[in-house]
N, C-alpha and C positions, 0 to 999 in steps of 0.2 A: 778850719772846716770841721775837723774831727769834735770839739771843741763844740761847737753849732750842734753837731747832729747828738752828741752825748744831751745836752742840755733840751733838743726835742725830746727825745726819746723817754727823758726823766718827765719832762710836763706831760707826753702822754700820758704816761703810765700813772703818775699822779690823773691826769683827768678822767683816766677809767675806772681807778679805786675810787676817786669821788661819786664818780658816774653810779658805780657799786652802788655803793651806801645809800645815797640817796633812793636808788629803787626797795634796797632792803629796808629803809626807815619806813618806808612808804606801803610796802605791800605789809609789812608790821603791824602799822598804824591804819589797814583796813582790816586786816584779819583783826587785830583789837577791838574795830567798832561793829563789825557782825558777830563776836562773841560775846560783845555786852551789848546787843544791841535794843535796843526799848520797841516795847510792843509787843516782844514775842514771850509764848510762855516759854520755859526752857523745858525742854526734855528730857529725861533721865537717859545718861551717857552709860551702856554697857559695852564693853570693846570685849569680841569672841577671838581672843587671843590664835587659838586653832586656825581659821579662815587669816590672821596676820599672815601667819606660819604657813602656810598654802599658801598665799599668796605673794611669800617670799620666796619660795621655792620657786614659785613657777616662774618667778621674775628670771630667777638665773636663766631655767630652762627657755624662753621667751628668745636670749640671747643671741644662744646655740647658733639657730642659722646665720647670724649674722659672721659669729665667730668661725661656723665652718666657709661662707660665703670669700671673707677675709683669708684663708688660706686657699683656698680652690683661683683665687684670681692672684696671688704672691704664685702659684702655681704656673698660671699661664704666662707667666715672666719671666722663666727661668726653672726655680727652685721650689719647689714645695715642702713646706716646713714637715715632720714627722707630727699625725696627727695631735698626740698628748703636747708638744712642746707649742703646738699652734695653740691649743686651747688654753692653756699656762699664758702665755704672754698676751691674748685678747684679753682675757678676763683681769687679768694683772693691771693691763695697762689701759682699762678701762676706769681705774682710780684716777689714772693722769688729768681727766678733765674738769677735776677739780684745786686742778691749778691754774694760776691767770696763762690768759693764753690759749688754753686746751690743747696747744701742741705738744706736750708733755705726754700725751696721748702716742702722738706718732714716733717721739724717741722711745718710751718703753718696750711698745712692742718691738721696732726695729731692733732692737740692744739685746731683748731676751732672745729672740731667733737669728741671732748673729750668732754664736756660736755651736749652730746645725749647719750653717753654711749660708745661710741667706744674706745678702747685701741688702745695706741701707735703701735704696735705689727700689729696691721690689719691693720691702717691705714694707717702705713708707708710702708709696704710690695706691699701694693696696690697702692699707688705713685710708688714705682719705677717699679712693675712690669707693669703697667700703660705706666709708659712713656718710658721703653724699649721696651715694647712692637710696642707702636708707633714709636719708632724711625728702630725698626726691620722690620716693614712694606714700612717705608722711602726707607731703602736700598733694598726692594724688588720691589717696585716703578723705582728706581734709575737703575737697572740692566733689568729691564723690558723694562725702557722709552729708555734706552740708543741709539738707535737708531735716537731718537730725537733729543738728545743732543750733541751728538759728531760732528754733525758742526759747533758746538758755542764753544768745548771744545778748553782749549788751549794745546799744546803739554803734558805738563806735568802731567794733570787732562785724557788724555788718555789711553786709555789700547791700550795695543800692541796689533799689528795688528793679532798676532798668536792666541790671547786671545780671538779675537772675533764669532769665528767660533763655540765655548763652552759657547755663553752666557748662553743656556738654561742650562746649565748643571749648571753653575756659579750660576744660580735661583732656581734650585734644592735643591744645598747646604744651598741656602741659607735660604731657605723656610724649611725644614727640620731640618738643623743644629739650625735657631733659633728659633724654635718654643720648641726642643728638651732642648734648653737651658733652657729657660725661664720656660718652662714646670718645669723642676730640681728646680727655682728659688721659684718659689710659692708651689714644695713639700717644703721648706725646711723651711714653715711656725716655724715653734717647733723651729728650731736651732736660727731662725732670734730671737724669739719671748724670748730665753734666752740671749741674746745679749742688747734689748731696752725698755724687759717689766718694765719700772721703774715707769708708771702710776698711780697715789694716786685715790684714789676713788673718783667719778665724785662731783664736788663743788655743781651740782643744787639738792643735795640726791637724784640722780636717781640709785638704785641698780642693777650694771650693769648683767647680767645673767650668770647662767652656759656656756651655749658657750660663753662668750664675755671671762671669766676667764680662760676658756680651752680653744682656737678659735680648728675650726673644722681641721684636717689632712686632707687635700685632698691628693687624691692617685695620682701617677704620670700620670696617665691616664685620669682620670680628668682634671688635670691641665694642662694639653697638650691638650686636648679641651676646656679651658676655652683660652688659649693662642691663639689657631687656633681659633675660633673666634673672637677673636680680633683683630687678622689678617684680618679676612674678613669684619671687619670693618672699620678698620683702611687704606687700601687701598683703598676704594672709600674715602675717609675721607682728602686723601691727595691730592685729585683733588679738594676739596672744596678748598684748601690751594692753590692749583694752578688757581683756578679762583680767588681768592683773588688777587695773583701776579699780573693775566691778565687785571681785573679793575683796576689795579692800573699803568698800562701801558698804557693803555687805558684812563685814565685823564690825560695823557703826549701827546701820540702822537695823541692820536683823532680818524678819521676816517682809518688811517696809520696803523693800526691794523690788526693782520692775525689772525681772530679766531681759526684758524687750526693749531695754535701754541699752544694750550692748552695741551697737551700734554709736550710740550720742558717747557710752566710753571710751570707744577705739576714736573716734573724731576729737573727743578732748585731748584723749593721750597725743593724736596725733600735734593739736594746737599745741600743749602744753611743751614737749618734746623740740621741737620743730622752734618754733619761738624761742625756750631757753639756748637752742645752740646757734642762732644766727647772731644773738647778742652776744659780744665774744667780749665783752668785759665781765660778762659775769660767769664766774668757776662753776662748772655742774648746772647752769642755768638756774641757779640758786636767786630764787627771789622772783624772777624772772618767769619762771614755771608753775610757781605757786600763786604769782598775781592771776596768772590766764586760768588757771583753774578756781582759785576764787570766784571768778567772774563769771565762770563758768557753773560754778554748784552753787551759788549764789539765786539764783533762779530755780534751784530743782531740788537740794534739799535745805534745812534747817537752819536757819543762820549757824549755829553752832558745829552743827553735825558736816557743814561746809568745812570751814576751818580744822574741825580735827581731820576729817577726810583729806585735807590738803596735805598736813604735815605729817601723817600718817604712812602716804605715799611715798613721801621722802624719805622718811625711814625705812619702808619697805625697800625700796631702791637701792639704798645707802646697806642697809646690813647686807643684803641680798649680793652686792658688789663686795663686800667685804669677805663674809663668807667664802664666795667664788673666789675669789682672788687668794685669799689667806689654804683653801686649801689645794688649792692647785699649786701656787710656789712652794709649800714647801713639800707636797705631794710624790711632785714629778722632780724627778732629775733637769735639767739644764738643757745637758748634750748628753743620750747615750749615744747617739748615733748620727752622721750628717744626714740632713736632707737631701732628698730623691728628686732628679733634675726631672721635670716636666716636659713633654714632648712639644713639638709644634700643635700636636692636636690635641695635647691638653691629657693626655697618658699617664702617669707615673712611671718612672722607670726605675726597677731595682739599683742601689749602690751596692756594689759588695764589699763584704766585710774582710779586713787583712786577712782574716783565716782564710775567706774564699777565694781572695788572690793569690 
């Protein structure tokens, strides 16, 4: 039996690294033929290095709520990380999703805020319902902007024409069905937390607390307001992510810019984003991110000026997480201090310090 499931588990993994490739050969080999593509005259490529630099900045900052959103709900589980050590280990363990899997994500951050007192259990629950959650406001973005988008769309990325007369209704579902979801996701703290509590008692001898041991049950109604807030974060949140886009277009084509396209950038971002992480064979949605935006500047700018736009992005992304990540670990300390147990009503409550005991 063990024997069986080694030998699945191998063909998976071999079928997803195929699976990879194949999309990377492929979105390659289209960015190839719109950069050489016949017919067009080419344009003379000036990249305004300054506007990269801004827009790699603002990538990090973009993040922020997500990263404080990530501790405010490890919060209402028990333990709330000490702010600098929360923002250390998001940003950190925001490189993880560029390994197969992307769960690599949810060990990081767990592991760096294990040693302020937080358990696995909170920590990991709050990663995913984190970035579901952002990714659930994505497609509420996506179905909202849709108007914007659909002259850039290509046939196939289209909804039919019968479909469109129901977007609100499509936004309804969707706004309710996922909040509804996730809401279910974060009761079901207790069941997660006998699945991955396998956390040894914290190395710096901080003794982690009665809630951190028991984290708190929140009621489904709760958690359904902790979710719809996050919603109502995470949507303006995703326009940051679309001015990132739009800077970074913006050190392409220059003054060629349509600021009133801000809107078609947050809706791309949003497809681009949203699509690379439901494909969970591909690391950083690598490939996978850049064909939907292909497809997408394809229609609106330059053959050429598409493709550098595309991988442009990626590097803005890519340094932008490095950056963040590189100076915050070695920034901040670890553990100065444990984390501060979180009330039922979502509080902080001071730890004191041996000297104030």
């Amino acid at each position: 039996m063990q024997a069986h499931s080694a030998t699945s588990k191998t063909i998976w993994l071999a079928l997803k690294w195929i699976l990879f490739a194949v999309v990377l050969v492929a979105v390659v080999w289209h960015g190839w033929g719109l950069w050489n593509k016949l017919g067009t005259e080419p344009i003379p490529l000036k990249l305004n290095w300054t506007w990269l630099a801004v827009a790699t900045l603002l990538s990090i900052v973009a993040w922020f709520p997500s990263a404080m959103y990530w501790r405010w709900i490890v919060g209402q589980m028990g333990v709330r990380p000490p702010f600098r050590q929360a923002m250390r280990a998001y940003y950190c363990g925001t490189l993880g999703k560029y390994l197969p899997g992307k769960a690599a994500v949810i060990v990081i951050r767990a592991a760096m805020v294990k040693p302020v007192g937080v358990r696995a259990p909170a920590a990991s629950l709050g990663v995913l319902h984190e970035t579901l959650t952002f990714m659930w406001a994505g497609g509420i973005c996506m179905i909202w902007l849709y108007p914007y988008l659909e002259p850039h769309l290509p046939e196939w990325l289209a909804l039919d024409p019968a479909v469109r007369p129901y977007l609100l209704v499509l936004l309804g579902i969707c706004i309710l069905g996922g909040s509804i979801g996730l809401a279910m996701l974060l009761h079901s703290h207790r069941l997660f937390k006998k699945k991955t509590d396998d956390t040894p008692e914290p190395a710096t001898g901080n003794t982690p607390n009665s809630t951190d041991d028991e984290p708190i049950h929140l009621s489904f109604w709760k958690a359904w307001k902790l979710t719809l807030a996050g919603g109502a974060v995470f949507v303006p949140t995703w326009w940051l992510h679309g001015i990132t886009l739009g800077l970074t277009i913006y050190a392409v084509v220059g003054d060629r810019i349509d600021w009133n396209d801000w809107p078609f950038w947050t809706g791309a971002t949003a497809i681009s984003l949203v699509g690379g992480f439901v494909v969970l064979f591909a690391p950083g949605g690598l490939g996978v991110r850049e064909g939907l935006l292909l497809e997408l500047f394809e229609r609106q700018l330059e053959p050429r000026e598409a493709v550098l736009v595309t991988v442009l992005w990626r590097g803005v992304a890519l340094v932008s997480e490095i950056v963040a990540a590189g100076a915050l670990y070695y920034g901040i300390s670890a553990d100065p201090q444990p984390a501060a147990p979180a009330s039922a009503t979502g509080t902080d409550t001071p730890v004191p310090s041996p000297d104030q005991r």
